[in-house]
Structure formats: C-alpha cells, structure tokens
C-alpha positions in Angstrom: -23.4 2.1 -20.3 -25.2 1.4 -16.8 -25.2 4.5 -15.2 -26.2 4.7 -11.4 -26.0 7.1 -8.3 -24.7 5.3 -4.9 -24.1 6.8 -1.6 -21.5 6.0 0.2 -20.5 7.0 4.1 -16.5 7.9 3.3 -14.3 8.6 0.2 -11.3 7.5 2.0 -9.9 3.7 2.7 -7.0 2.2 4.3 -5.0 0.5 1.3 -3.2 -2.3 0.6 -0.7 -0.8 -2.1 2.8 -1.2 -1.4 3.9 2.5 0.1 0.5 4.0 0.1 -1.2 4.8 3.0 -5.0 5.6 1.8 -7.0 5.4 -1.3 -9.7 7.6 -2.7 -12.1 5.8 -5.7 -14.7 8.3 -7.0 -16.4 5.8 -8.9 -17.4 2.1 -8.7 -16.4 0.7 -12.6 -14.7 2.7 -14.9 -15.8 3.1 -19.1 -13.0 2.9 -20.5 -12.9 -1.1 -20.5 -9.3 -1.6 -20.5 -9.2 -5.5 -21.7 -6.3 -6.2 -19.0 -7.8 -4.7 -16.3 -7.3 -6.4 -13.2 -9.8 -3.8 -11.2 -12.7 -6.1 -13.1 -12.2 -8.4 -9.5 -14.3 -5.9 -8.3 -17.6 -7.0 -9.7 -17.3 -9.8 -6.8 -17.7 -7.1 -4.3 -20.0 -4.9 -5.5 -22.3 -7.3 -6.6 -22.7 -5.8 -10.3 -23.1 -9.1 -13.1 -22.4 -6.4 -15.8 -19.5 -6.9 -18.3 -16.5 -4.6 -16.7 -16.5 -1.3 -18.5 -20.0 -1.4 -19.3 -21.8 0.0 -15.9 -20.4 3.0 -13.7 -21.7 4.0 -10.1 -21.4 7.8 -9.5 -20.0 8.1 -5.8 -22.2 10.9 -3.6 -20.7 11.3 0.0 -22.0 14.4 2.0 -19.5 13.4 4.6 -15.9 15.6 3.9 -13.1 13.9 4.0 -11.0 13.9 7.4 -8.1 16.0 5.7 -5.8 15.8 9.2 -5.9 12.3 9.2 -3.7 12.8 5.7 -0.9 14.6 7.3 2.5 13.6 6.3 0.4 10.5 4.8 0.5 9.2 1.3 -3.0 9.0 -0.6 -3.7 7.7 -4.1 -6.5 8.3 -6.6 -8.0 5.9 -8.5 -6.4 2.1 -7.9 -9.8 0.1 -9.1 -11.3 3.3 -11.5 -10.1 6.3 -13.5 -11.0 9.5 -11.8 -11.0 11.4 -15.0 -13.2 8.8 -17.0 -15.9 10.5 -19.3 -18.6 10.8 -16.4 -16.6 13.2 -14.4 -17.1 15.5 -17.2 -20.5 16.0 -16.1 -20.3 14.9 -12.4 -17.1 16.7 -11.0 -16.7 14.2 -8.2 -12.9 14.0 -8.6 -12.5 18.2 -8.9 -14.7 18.2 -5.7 -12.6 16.3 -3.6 -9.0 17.2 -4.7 -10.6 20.9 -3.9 -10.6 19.5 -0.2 -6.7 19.1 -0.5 -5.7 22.5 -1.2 -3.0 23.0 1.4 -2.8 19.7 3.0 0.2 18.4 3.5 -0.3 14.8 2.1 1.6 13.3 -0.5 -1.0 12.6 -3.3 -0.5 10.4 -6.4 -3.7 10.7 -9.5 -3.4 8.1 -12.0 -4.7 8.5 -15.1 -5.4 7.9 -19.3 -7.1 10.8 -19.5 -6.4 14.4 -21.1 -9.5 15.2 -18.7 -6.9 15.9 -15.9 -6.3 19.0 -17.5 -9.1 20.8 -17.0 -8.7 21.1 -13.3 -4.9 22.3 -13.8 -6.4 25.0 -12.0 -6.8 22.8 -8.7 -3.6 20.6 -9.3 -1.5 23.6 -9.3 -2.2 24.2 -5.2 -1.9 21.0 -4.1 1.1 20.9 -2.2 3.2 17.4 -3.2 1.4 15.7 -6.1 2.3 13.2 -9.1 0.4 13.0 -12.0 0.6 9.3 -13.4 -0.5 8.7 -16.8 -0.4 5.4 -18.4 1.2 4.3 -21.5 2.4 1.0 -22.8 2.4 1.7 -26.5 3.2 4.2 -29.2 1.2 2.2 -31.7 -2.3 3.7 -31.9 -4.0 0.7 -33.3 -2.7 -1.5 -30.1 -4.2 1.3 -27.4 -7.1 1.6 -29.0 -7.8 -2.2 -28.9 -7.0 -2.6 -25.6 -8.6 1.1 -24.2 -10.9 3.6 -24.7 -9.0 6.1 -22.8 -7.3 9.3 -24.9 -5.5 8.8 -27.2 -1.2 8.5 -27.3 -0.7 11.6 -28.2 -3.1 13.2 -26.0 -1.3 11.5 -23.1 1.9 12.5 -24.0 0.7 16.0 -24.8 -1.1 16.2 -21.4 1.9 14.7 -19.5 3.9 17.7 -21.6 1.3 20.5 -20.0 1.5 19.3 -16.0 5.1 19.2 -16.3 5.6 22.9 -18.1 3.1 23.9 -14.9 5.6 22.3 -12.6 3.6 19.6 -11.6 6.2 16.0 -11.2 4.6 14.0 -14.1 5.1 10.1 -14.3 4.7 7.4 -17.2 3.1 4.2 -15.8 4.2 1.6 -18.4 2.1 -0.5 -17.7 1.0 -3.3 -18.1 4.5 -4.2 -20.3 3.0 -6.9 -22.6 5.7 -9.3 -23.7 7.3 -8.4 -27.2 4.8 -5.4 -28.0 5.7 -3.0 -25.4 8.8 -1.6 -26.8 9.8 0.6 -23.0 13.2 2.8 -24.9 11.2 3.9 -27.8 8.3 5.1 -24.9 10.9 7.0 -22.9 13.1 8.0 -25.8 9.4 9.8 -26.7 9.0 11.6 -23.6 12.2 11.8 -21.6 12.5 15.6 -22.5 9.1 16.3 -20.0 8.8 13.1 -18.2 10.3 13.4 -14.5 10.1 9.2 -13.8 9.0 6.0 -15.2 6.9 3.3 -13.5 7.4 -0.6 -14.8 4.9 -3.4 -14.1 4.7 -6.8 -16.1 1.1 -8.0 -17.5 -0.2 -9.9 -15.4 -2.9 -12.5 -16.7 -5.7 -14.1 -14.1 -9.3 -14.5 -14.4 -11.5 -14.3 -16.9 -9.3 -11.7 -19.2 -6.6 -14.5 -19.5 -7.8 -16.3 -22.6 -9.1 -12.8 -24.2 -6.0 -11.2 -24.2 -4.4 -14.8 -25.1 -6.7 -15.0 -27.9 -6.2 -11.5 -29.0 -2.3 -12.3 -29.0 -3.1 -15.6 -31.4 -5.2 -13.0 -34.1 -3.0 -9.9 -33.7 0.6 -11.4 -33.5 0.8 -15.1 -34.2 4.6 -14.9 -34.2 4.8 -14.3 -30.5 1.8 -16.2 -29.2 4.0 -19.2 -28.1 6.2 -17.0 -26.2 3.2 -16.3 -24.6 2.1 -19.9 -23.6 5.7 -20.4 -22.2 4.9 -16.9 -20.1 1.4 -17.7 -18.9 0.7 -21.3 -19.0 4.5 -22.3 -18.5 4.8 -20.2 -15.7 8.9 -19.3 -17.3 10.0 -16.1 -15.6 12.9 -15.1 -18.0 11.7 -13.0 -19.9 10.5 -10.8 -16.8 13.9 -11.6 -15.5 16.2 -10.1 -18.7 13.5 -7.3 -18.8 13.8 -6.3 -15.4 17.8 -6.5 -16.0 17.3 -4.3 -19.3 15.0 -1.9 -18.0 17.6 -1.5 -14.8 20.7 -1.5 -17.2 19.1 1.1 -19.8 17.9 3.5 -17.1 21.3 3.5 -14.8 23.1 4.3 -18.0 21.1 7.4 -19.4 19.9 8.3 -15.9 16.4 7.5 -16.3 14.8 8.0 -12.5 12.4 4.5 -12.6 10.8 2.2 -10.1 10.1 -1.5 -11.1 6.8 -3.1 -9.9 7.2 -6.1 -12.0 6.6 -8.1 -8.1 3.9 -5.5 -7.4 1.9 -8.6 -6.5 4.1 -10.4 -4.3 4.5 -6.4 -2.3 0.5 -6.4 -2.2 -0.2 -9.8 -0.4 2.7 -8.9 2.2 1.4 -5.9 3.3 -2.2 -7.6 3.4 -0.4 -10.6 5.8 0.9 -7.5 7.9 -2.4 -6.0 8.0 -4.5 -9.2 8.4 -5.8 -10.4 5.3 -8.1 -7.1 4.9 -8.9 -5.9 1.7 -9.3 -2.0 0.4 -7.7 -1.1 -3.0 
C-alpha cells in the first residue's frame, strides 16, 4: 500500500448526490479495494496511476470546517473513500472532524464496511441527527471476501446491532445488488430485528472493472454468466425492473421502511445539469 500525506485547503464540497447537500472525504483512495468500486474514476482526477485500493492519501487540513454553513443542511461521509478504512486507526482524521459536529444541527449520513465505526460511539452518540450506513450485499462469506477487504458479515451486522442498541438510526446499504447472488429477503430477514431502513442500488458495470467482475462471474458461477451478458452487454432492463417490483412488493407487505436507488445514476447527472455540469462527489 502507497501511503502519502496531502494537504488540502477544505474538508467540505458541494455534492452532486441526489438529496445531499455537502460531502466530506477524509481520504483520497480507500484499502479495502472493493472490485466494483465505481470511486476507482477518481484516479483521473487525482492523478495517481496506482491500481485502486492499493495507494491511500492521508487528508491534513488546518482550516476547520465552516460548521454554520451546515445548518439545517444535509452532509455525507465518505461517497469516493471509507472513513473508517484501516489508516484511520492510526490517523483519526474522521474522529477529528465528526468532533467538529457535536451539536450542529446538520443532518449527517457515515457510510461504512467497517466495525471501526465503533470505536468513536463515543462521538456518534452527540451528534444530533445521524445515520450510520453500513454496506452489505451478501451473507456468504466467501463472496465478500472476494469482492472486499472490509470487516467481515458478521462484524457488520454485529456493529449495525451496537449503534442501533445506542439509539443511533442504523441503515443496510445493499449495495451493489449483483444479479442472482444477492439474495435482498434472506439479508433483511437477518437484520430486520435492529435494522431501522434498507437502501437498494443495482451493480452497475463501466470501466475498467466491467470485464473483472464479468470474468469473475464466468469462474465463480457459470450458470448465471449469460444472464449476465443479457444485463451488461444486452443492455435488457428486466431483471432490474421485476427486482425493483419485488423489492417494493416484499417491503410494503412486511413494512420494511426502504429507498430504491436502482436509477441513482440517472438522479446524479440531473442534479449535475441543474448545477452546471460541475463535479464534487
């Protein structure tokens, strides 16, 4: 791993995310090398030529951060890194700035794979609204850990458990759904007893992790690797289409509280048309 200090001017940006106003990254790369990241788009703007999850910048900013411009405003943690990645073990860059949020009145969302989070339950606890998002598109151990280094399952569930017995509104980001593997009932089925909502988003394949994860479908599970082609080559929408309807079906009839991003894309480049074509994830 390429470890490196940077300095930058401001934590904060403006984002593009559909219903968020601000963004904080504390890092530039993140080390657990999730093979579907779509965050590995970055590299073209910070000019690394590093495999994605292989090189990390440590974020130093002596500048705080403008807390009253966060009023009423809603900020999320880590769209393009994971604040609690391995390096903020040693760093604290993320306990450092959610320290500047005790009593601010900003609606703040952290998103996670990390039983990290858990050491600054401490912090977490005084922040006045936040959601804790962990991610989990699997109960099959093997499949995360191909695809992640984050913690494990059973860490995430048992962290998700922890926040929510602290009374902090916990959230299960499955995501991203792969086609035929994710299996989303037996996930919620899992946690509904401490999960407070559920968070949908479809794999999306672009770049240069297309023909990995295509490839790792052909090795792994042959049987559904033409379902795949039809997906991603094809361009057929209906399986997203009967998902979306299942997942909305399913969640109305054992009132499941959900939100589907399976056009999370489509939301992104509107707001950017809105906001002129600018880009800060």
């Amino acid at each position: 791993m390429k470890v490196k200090e940077i300095t930058v001017k401001d934590y904060l940006t403006k984002s593009n995310l559909p219903t968020i106003d601000y963004v904080i990254n504390p890092y530039v790369g993140c080390p657990h090398g999730c093979k579907y990241c779509y965050a590995s788009f970055m590299k073209r703007f910070t000019g690394h030529d590093e495999e994605w999850g292989t090189f990390i910048d440590i974020k130093r900013c002596d500048k705080k951060i403008d807390v009253k411009k966060l009023e009423n405003k809603s900020l999320f943690i880590s769209s393009v890194t994971d604040c609690y990645n391995e390096y903020e073990e040693k760093y604290e860059i993320t306990r450092d700035i959610l320290k500047q949020f005790i009593d601010v009145n900003v609606d703040i969302t952290i998103s996670t794979k990390s039983k990290l989070i858990l050491r600054d339950l401490d912090i977490l606890k005084k922040l006045k609204k936040l959601t804790v998002s962990m991610s989990i598109n699997t109960l099959d151990e093997k499949f995360r850990s191909d695809m992640d280094s984050g913690s494990s399952i059973e860490d995430r569930l048992n962290t998700l458990k922890i926040l929510h017995e602290n009374g902090i509104y916990v959230v299960i980001f499955m995501s991203p759904i792969f086609p035929y593997v994710t299996n989303f009932k037996s996930i919620i089925e899992k946690s509904r007893d401490f999960v407070d909502e559920y968070y949908f988003e479809n794999l999306n394949l672009r770049g240069s992790y297309k023909n990995k994860i295509l490839n790792y479908i052909y090795k792994n599970y042959p049987t559904i690797y033409n379902e795949y082609i039809k997906i991603y080559y094809r361009n057929d929408k209906n399986y997203w289409i009967n998902l979306s309807k299942e997942i909305e079906k399913y969640c109305f009839d054992n009132n499941i509280k959900y939100r589907n991003y399976f056009y999370h894309e489509k939301l992104v480049n509107k707001k950017k048309a809105n906001n002129g074509g600018s880009r800060n994830e």
